[in-house]
C-alpha positions in Angstrom: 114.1 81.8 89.5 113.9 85.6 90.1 112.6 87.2 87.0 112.3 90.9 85.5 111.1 93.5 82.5 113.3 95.7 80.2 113.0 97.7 77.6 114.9 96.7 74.9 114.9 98.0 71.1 111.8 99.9 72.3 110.1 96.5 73.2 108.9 95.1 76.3 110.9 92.0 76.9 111.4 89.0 79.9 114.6 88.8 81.5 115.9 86.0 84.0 118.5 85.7 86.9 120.7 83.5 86.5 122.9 81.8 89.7 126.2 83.5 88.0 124.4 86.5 88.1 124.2 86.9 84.6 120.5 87.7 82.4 119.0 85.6 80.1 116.3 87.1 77.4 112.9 85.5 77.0 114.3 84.0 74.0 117.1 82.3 75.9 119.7 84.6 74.7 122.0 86.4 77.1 121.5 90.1 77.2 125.3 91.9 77.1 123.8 95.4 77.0 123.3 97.4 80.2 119.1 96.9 81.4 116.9 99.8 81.1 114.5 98.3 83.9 111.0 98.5 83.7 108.1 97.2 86.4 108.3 93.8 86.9 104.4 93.9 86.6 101.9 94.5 84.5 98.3 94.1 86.4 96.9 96.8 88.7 99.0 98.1 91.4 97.2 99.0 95.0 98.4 100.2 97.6 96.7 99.3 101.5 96.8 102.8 104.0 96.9 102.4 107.7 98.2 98.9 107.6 101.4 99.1 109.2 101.3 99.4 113.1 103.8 102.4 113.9 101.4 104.8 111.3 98.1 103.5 113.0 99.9 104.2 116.4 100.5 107.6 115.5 97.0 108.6 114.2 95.2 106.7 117.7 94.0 110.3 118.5 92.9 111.6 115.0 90.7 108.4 114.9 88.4 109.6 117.8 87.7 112.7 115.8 84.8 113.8 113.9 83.6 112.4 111.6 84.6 109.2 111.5 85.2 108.8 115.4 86.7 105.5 115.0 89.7 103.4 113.3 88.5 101.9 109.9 87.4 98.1 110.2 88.3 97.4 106.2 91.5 97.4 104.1 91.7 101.4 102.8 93.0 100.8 99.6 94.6 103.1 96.7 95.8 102.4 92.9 99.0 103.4 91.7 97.8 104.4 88.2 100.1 103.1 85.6 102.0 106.7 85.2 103.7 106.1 88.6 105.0 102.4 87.9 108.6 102.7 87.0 112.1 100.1 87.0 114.8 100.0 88.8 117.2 102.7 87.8 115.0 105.3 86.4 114.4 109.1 88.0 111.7 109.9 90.6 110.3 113.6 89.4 110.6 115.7 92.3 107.0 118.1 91.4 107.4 121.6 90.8 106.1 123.6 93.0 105.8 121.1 96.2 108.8 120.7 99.1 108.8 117.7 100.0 108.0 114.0 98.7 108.5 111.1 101.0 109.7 107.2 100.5 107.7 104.9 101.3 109.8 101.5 101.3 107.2 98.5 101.0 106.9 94.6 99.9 104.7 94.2 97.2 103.0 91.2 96.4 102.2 89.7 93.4 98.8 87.7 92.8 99.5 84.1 90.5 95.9 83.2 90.1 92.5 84.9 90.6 91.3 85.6 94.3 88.0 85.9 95.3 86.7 85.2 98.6 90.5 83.5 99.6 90.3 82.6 103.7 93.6 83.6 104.8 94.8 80.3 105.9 94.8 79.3 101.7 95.9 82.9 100.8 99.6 82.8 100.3 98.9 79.5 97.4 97.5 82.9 95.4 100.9 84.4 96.0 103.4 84.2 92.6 106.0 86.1 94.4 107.3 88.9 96.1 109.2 92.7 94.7 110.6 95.5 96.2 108.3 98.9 95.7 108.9 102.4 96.8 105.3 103.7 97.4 106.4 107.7 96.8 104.2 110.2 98.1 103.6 113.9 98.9 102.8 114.4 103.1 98.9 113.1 103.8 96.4 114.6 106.5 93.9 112.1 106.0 94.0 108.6 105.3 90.7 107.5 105.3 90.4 108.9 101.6 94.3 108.5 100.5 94.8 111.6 98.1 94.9 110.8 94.2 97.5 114.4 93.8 99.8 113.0 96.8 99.8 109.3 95.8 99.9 109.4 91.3 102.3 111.8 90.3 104.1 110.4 88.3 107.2 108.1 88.8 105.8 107.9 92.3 106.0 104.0 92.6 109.3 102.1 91.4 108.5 98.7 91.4 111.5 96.2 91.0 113.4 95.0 89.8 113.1 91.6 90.2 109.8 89.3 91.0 110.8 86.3 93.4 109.0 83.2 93.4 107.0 82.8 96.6 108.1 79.1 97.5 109.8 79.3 100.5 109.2 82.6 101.6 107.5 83.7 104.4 106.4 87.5 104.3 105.7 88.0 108.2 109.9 87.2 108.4 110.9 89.8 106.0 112.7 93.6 107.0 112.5 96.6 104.1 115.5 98.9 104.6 115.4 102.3 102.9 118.6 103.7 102.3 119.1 107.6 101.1 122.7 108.6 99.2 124.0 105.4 100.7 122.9 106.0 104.5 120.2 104.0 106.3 117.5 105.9 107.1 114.6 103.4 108.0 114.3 99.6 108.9 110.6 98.3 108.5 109.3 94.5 109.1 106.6 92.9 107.6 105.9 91.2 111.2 104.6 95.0 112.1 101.9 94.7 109.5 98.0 95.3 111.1 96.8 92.7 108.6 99.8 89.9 107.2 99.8 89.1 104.1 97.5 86.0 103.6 94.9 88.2 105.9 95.2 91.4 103.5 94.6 89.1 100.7 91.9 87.6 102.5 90.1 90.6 103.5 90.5 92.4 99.7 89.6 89.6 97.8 86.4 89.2 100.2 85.1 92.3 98.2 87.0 92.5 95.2 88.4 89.7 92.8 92.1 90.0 92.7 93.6 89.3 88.9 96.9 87.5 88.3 99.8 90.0 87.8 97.9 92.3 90.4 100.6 93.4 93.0 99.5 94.6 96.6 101.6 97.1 98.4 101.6 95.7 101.9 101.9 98.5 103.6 104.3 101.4 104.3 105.1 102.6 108.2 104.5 106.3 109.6 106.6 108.5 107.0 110.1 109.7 108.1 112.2 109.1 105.0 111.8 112.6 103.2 113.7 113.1 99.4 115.0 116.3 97.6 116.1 116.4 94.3 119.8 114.9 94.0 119.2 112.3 96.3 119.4 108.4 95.6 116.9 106.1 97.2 117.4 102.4 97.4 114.4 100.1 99.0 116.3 96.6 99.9 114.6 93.4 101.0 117.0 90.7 101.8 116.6 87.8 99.1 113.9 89.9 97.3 116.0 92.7 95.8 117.3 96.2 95.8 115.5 98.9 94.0 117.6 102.2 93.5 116.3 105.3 92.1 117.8 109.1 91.7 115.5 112.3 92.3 115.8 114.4 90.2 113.9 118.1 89.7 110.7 117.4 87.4 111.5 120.1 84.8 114.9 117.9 83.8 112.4 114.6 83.6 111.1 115.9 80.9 
């Protein structure tokens, strides 16, 4: 049963879909007021560059050059610090001072039980489930070293709003559709991924144990989906969930 956060009465609390399509509290009460979503998460949230073919395509070139001369061999990975984890619903602060920020409509997966040196054939038993995340950014040049001011500003990573129970889902089938005021702008799928799930687990948790509650960001594809303050962006994976957010100009976030 898909589950979620809100913030209720100032308080953290559970929420559960039900098949009517109503919520149920953590207490087993219905909520009848409207959600105020928060991240259906609460471990660390990483993000993994360069791991969706059409970006690794389009950087074949810049790989060759100085002074790296070569494609990197491990997972690049980056944390979305807790400042850029917001729900479903809430604004995206366009930054002063920048021109453009650009969507980056991902699956994020979240760890059940702790991972350390997982093979990848045994990988997706550490899976709990799967969410819908907008990894937000500001235009890179390098992503060998993904930039802290590009990737954490903050309410740069919606997250949500629903975590799905991994039985009987298989990542590699899944497509993330981004959506801006309505129109489709991009159609990614998870089958276009360098490293699939199980193997991005594997390969992480080879150096780095992996906590439950811990979400990977599976990858987003070369940026095209650019946002300006106004717009709504909605991230939608079939049976996973659709996350919607407005933009709005950073000085009316406050």
């Amino acid at each position: 049963m898909a589950r979620g956060r809100i913030l209720l009465n100032r308080q953290a609390r559970g929420v559960t879909l039900q098949a009517d399509g109503s919520l149920l509290l953590d207490n087993g009460n219905p909520l009848l007021d409207e959600p105020q979503w928060l991240a259906p998460v609460t471990g660390t949230v990483y993000g993994a560059a360069l791991n969706h073919r059409s970006l690794a395509e389009s950087l074949a070139a810049a790989f060759e050059d100085a002074p790296y001369k070569a494609a990197p061999r491990a997972p690049v990975l980056f944390i979305k610090t807790s400042n850029t984890q917001i729900g479903h619903g809430a604004a995206i602060p366009f930054p002063a001072g920048v021109a453009r920020i650009q969507a980056g409509g991902a699956l994020g997966v979240v760890i059940g039980q702790r991972a350390r040196k997982v093979a990848a054939a045994e990988a997706l038993q550490y899976v709990e489930g799967y969410t819908v995340v907008n990894e937000v950014s500001l235009p890179e040049d390098s992503f060998y070293r993904p930039a802290v001011k590009a990737k954490c500003r903050d309410g740069f990573c919606p997250i949500g709003p629903w975590l799905v129970p991994a039985a009987g889902i298989n990542p590699a089938a899944l497509e993330v559709e981004t959506y801006v005021n309505g129109a489709l702008r991009e159609t990614n799928r998870c089958a276009d991924l360098l490293r699939s799930v199980p193997q991005l687990i594997a390969d992480v948790s080879a150096f780095m144990t992996l906590e439950p509650g811990d979400l990977l960001i599976a990858g987003t594809p070369l940026r095209s989906v650019e946002l300006q303050p106004g717009d709504v962006v909605t991230v939608a994976i079939a049976g996973i969930g659709r996350l919607e957010n407005p933009v709005i100009a950073e000085e009316a976030a406050r």
